[in-house]
Chimera marker file (.cmm) of the C-alpha trace (Angstrom):
<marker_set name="trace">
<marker id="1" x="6.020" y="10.773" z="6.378" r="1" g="1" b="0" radius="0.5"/>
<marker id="2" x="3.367" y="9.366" z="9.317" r="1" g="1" b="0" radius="0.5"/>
<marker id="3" x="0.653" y="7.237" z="8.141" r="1" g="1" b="0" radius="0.5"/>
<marker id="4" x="-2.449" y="8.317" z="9.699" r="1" g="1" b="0" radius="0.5"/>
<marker id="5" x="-3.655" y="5.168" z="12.249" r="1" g="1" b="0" radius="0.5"/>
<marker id="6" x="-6.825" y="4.083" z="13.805" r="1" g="1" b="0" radius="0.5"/>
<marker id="7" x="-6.899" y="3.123" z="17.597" r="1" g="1" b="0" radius="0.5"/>
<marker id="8" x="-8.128" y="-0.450" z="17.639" r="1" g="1" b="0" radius="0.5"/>
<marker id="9" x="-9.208" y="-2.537" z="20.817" r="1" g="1" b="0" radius="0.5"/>
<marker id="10" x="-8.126" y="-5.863" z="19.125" r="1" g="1" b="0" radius="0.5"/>
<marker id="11" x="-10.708" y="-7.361" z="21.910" r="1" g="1" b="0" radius="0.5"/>
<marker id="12" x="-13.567" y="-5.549" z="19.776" r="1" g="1" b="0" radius="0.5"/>
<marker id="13" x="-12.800" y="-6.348" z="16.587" r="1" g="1" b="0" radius="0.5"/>
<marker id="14" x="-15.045" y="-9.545" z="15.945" r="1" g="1" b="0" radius="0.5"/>
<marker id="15" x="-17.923" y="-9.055" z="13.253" r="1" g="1" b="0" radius="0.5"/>
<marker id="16" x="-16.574" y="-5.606" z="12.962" r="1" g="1" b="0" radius="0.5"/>
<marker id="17" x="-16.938" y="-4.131" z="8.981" r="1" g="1" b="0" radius="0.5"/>
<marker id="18" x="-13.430" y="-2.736" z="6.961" r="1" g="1" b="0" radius="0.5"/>
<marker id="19" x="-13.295" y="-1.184" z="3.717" r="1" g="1" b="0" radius="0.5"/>
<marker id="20" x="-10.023" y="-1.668" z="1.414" r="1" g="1" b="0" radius="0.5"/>
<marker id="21" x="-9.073" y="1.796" z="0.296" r="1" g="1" b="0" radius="0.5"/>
<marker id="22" x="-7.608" y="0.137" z="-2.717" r="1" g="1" b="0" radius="0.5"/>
<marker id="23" x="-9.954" y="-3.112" z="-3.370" r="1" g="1" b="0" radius="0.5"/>
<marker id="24" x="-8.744" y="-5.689" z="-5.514" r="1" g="1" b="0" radius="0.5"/>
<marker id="25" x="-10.965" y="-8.152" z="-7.525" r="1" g="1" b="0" radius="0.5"/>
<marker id="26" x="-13.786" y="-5.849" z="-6.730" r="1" g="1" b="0" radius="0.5"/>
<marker id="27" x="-13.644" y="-7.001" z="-3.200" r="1" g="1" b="0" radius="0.5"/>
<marker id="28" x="-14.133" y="-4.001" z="-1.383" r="1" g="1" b="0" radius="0.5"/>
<marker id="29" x="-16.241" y="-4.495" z="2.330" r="1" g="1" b="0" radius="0.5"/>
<marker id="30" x="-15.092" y="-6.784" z="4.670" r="1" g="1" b="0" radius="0.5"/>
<marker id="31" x="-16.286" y="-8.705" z="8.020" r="1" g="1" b="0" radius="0.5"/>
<marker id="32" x="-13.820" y="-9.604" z="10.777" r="1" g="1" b="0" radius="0.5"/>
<marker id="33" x="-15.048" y="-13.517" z="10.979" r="1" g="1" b="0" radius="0.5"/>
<marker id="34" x="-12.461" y="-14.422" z="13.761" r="1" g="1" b="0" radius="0.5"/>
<marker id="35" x="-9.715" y="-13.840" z="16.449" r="1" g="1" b="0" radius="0.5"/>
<marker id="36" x="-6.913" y="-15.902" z="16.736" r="1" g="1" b="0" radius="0.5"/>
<marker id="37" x="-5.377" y="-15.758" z="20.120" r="1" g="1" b="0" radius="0.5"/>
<marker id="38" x="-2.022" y="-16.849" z="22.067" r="1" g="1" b="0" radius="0.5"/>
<marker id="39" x="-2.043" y="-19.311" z="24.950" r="1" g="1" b="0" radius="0.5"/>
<marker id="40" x="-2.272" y="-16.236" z="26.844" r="1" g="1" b="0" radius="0.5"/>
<marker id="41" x="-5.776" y="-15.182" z="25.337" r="1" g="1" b="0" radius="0.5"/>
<marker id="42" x="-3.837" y="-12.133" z="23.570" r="1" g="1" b="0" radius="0.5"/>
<marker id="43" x="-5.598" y="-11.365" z="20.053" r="1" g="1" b="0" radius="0.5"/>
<marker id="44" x="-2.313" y="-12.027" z="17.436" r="1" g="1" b="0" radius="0.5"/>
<marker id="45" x="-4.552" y="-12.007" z="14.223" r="1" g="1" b="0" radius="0.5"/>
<marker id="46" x="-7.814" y="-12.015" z="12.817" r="1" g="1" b="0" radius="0.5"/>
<marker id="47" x="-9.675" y="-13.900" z="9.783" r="1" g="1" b="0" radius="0.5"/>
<marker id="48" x="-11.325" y="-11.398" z="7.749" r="1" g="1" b="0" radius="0.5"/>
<marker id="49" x="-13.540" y="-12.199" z="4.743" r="1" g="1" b="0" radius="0.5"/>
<marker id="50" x="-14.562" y="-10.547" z="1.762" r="1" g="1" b="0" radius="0.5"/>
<marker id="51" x="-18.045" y="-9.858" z="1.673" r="1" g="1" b="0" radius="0.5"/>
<marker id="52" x="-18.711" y="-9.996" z="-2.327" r="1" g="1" b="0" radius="0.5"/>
<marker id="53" x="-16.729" y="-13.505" z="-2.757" r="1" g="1" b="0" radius="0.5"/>
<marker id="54" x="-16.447" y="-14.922" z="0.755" r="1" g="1" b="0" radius="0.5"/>
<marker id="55" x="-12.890" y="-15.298" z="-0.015" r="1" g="1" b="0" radius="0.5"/>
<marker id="56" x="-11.089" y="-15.356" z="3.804" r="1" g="1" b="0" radius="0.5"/>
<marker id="57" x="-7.594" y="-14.673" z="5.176" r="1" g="1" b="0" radius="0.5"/>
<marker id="58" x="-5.675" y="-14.349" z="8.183" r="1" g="1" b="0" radius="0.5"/>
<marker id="59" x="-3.124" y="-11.137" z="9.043" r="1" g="1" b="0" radius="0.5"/>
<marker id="60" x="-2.345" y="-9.704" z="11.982" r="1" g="1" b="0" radius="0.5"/>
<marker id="61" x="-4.664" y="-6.946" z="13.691" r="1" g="1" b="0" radius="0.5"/>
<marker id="62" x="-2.463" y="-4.545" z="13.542" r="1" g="1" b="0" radius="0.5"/>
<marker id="63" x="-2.946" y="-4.026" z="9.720" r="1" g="1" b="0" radius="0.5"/>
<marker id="64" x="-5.931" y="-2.850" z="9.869" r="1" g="1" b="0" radius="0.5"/>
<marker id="65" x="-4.392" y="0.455" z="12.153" r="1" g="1" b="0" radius="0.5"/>
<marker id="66" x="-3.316" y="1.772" z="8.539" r="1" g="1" b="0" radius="0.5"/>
<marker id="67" x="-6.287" y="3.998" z="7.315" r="1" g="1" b="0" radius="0.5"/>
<marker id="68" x="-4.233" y="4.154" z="3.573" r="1" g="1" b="0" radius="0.5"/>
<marker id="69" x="-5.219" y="0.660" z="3.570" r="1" g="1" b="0" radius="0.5"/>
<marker id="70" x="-8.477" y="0.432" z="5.508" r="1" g="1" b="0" radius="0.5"/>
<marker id="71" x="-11.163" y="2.568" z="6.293" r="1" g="1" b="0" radius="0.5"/>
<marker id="72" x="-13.618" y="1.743" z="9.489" r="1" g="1" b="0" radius="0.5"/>
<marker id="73" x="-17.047" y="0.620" z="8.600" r="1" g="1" b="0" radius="0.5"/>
<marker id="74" x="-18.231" y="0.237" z="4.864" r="1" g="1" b="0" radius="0.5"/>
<marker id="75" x="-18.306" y="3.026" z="2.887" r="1" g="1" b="0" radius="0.5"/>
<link id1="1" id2="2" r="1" g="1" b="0" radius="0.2"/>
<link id1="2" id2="3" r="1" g="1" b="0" radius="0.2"/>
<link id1="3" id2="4" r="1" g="1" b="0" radius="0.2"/>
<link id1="4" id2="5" r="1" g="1" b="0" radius="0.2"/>
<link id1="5" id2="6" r="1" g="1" b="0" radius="0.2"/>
<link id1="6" id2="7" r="1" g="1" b="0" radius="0.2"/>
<link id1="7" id2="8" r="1" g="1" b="0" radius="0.2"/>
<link id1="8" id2="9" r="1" g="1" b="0" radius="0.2"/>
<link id1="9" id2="10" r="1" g="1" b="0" radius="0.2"/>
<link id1="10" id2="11" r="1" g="1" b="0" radius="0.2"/>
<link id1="11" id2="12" r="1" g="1" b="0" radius="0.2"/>
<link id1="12" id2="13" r="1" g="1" b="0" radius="0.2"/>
<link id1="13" id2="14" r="1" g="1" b="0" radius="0.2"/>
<link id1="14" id2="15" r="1" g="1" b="0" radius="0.2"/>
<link id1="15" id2="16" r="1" g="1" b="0" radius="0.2"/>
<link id1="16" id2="17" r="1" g="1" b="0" radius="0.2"/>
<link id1="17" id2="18" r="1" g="1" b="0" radius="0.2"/>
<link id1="18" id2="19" r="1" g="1" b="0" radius="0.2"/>
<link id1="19" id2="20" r="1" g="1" b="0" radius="0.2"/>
<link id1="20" id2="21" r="1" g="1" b="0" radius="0.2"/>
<link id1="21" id2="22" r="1" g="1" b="0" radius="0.2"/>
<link id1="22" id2="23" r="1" g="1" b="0" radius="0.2"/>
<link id1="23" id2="24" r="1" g="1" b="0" radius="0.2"/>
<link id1="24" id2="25" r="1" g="1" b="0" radius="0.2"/>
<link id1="25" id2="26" r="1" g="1" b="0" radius="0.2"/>
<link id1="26" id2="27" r="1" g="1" b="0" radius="0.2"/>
<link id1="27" id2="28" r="1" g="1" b="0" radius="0.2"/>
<link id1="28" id2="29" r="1" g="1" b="0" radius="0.2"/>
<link id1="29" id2="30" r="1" g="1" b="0" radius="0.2"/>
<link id1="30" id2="31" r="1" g="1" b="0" radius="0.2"/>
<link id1="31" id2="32" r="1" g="1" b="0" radius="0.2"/>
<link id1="32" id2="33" r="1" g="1" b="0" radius="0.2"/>
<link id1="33" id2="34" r="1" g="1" b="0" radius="0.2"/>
<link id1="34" id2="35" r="1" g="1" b="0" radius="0.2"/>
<link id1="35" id2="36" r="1" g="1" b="0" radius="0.2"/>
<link id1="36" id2="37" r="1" g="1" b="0" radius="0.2"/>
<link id1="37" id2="38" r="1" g="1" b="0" radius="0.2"/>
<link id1="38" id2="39" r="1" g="1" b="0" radius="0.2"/>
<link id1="39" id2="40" r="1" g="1" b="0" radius="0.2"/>
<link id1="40" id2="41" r="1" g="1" b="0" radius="0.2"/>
<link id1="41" id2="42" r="1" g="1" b="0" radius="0.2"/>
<link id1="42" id2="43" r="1" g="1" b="0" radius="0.2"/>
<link id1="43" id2="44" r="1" g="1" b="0" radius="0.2"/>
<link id1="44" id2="45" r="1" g="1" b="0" radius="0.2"/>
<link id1="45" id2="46" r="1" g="1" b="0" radius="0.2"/>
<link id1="46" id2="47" r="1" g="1" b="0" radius="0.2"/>
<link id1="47" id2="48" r="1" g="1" b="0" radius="0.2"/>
<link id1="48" id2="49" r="1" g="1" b="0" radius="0.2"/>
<link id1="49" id2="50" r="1" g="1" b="0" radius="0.2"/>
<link id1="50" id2="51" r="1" g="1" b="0" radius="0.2"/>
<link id1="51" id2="52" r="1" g="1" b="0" radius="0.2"/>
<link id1="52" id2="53" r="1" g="1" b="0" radius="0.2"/>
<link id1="53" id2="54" r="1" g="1" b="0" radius="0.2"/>
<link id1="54" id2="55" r="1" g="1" b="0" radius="0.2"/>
<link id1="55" id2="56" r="1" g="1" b="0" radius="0.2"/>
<link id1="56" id2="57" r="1" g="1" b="0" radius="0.2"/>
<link id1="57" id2="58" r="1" g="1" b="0" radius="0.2"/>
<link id1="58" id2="59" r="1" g="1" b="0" radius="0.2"/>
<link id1="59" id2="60" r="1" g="1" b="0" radius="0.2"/>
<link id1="60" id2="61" r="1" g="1" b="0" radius="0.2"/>
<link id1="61" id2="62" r="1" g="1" b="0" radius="0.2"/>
<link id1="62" id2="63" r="1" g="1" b="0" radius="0.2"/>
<link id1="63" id2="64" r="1" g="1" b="0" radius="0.2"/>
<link id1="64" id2="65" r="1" g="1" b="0" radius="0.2"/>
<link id1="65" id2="66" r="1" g="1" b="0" radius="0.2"/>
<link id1="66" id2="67" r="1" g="1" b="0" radius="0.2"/>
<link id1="67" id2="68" r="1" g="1" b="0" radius="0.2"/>
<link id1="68" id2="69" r="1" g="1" b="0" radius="0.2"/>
<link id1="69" id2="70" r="1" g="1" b="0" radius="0.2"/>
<link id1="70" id2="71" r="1" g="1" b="0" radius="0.2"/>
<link id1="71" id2="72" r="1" g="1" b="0" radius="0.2"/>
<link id1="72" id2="73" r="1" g="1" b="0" radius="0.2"/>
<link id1="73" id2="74" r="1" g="1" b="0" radius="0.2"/>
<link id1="74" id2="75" r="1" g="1" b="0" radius="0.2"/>
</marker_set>
């Protein structure tokens, strides 16, 4: 079964807005607060942050390519 993905340019992703399609502790919209880059400049992760508790943490970029678990913009 495919999982449908976004296409992200991890480049463009700062201060960009996520929705969890399954929020927990009623944390549903989120900011991307950071990139955290190689020695190479390369974007490896990003610090997102709840918007409802400020609550922060880092994951990869790539996670956020999984539309079951994240919808663009806040809805």
């Amino acid at each position: 079964m495919n999982t449908p993905q976004h296409r992200i340019n991890p480049r463009k992703l700062l201060l960009s807005k996520w929705t969890a399609a399954h929020p927990k502790h009623r944390e549903k919209h989120f900011l991307v607060t950071a990139l955290v880059r190689d020695e190479e400049g390369t974007v490896i992760d990003i610090e997102l942050q709840a918007v409802l508790t400020g609550r922060t943490e880092q994951l990869p970029w790539q996670t956020l390519r999984d539309a079951n678990c994240w919808l663009m913009g806040w809805r």
